[in-house]
Structures are given as structure tokens and as C-alpha cells.
N, C-alpha and C positions, 0 to 999 in steps of 0.2 A: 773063329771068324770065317763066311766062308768065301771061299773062290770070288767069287763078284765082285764084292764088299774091298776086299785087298787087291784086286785089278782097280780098281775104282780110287782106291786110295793113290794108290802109286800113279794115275792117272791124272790125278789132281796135283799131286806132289810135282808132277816132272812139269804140269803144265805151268804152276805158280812159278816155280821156276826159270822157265822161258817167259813168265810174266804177258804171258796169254790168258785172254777170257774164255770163257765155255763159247761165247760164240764167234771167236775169235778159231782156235782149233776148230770148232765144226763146220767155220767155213774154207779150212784146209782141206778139212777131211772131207769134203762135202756132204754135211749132214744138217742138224739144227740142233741150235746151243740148247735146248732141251733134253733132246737125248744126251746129249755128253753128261749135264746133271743128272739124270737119272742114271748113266754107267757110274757115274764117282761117288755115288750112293748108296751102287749096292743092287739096283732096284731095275737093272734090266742086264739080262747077258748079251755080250759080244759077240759079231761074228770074227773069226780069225780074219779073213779082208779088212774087215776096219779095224781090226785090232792092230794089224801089221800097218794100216792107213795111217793109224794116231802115233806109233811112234816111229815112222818116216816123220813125220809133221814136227814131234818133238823132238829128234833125230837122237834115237836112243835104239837099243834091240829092243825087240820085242819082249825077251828074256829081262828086262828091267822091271818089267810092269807084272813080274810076278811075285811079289814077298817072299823075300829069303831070311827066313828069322834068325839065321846067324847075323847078318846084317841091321837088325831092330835096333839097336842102340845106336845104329850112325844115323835115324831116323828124326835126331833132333839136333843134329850137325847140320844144319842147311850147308856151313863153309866148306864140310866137306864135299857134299854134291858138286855145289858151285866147281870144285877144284876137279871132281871126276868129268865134270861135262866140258872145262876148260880146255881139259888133256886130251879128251874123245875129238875135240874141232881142233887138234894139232896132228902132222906128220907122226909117221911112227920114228924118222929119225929123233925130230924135235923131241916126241914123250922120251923117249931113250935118255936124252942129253938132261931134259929138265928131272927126269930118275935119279940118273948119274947126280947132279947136281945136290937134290936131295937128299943122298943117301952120303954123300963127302960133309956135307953141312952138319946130321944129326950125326956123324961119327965124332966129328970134335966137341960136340954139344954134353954128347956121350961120356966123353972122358971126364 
């Protein structure tokens, strides 16, 4: 698959997500919900400006929107997404604690 195609997807991924339309993000991005369909397509390349523009918008790194294929199988976990994007809009005290929390919980689970 190439480069495009998988920014595109992950583009799509993160914006269903935030349960934004293509012309919902490109009027963040200030673009037109056209172009956004054709980046999640495949069918046109990015500039890094808007590429950095779409995910301030979806408020993610930039670094998310590139397919990490160790990663592929959590690709049909939405719940876990939901759970990474949860923890990104919390304090790094809070993620720490809700860590802690989770890792006390699967230990007993564990035994």
C-alpha cells in the first residue's frame, strides 16, 4: 500500500473518531471537504503544513497518521483508540494514576 493510501486511511480513522465530516475537518483545516476525500483515498499527496494542520485539528501527532504495522491488529479495536485518545486529553499526572490503576487491577485478574 502506498504512503498516501495509509496517511489517508489513518486520516479517516482518527477523523471518524472525533466523529467529524470531511467537511467538517476542512473547515478547521481551512480547506474544502473535497480535498480531505481525495487525501483519505489515496488520490492526492500532502503538504506537511496541512498535514501538521489535520492533526492539530484531530489533536493527535503527526506521527499517528503514519501506519505502524506492528500496530495493524489494534486497527479493529475502535475501543482501544477511543481509550488512547481519552488518556492523550488527560494530565500526565492523571495518565500516570489511571496506569497505576490499571496495572493493580490486571494483577489480581492475573492470579
Amino acid at each position: 500500500m502506498k504512503v498516501a493510501k495509509q496517511v489517508g486511511d489513518q486520516i479517516r480513522h482518527y477523523r471518524n473518531l472525533k466523529g467529524l465530516t470531511q467537511e467538517q475537518l476542512a473547515e478547521v483545516v481551512d480547506t474544502y471537504g473535497t480535498y480531505i476525500g481525495r487525501l483519505e483515498r489515496g488520490e492526492q499527496n500532502v503538504q506537511l503544513e496541512t498535514l501538521e494542520k489535520i492533526a492539530d485539528a484531530l489533536q493527535i501527532s503527526v506521527y499517528a497518521l503514519f501506519n505502524h504495522p506492528q500496530f495493524d491488529h489494534l486497527n479493529n479495536q475502535e475501543w482501544i483508540w477511543q481509550v488512547v485518545h481519552l488518556m492523550e486529553e488527560q494530565s500526565t499526572d492523571d495518565q500516570e494514576r489511571a496506569f497505576r490503576v490499571l496495572s493493580e487491577m490486571f494483577k489480581k485478574t492475573a492470579k
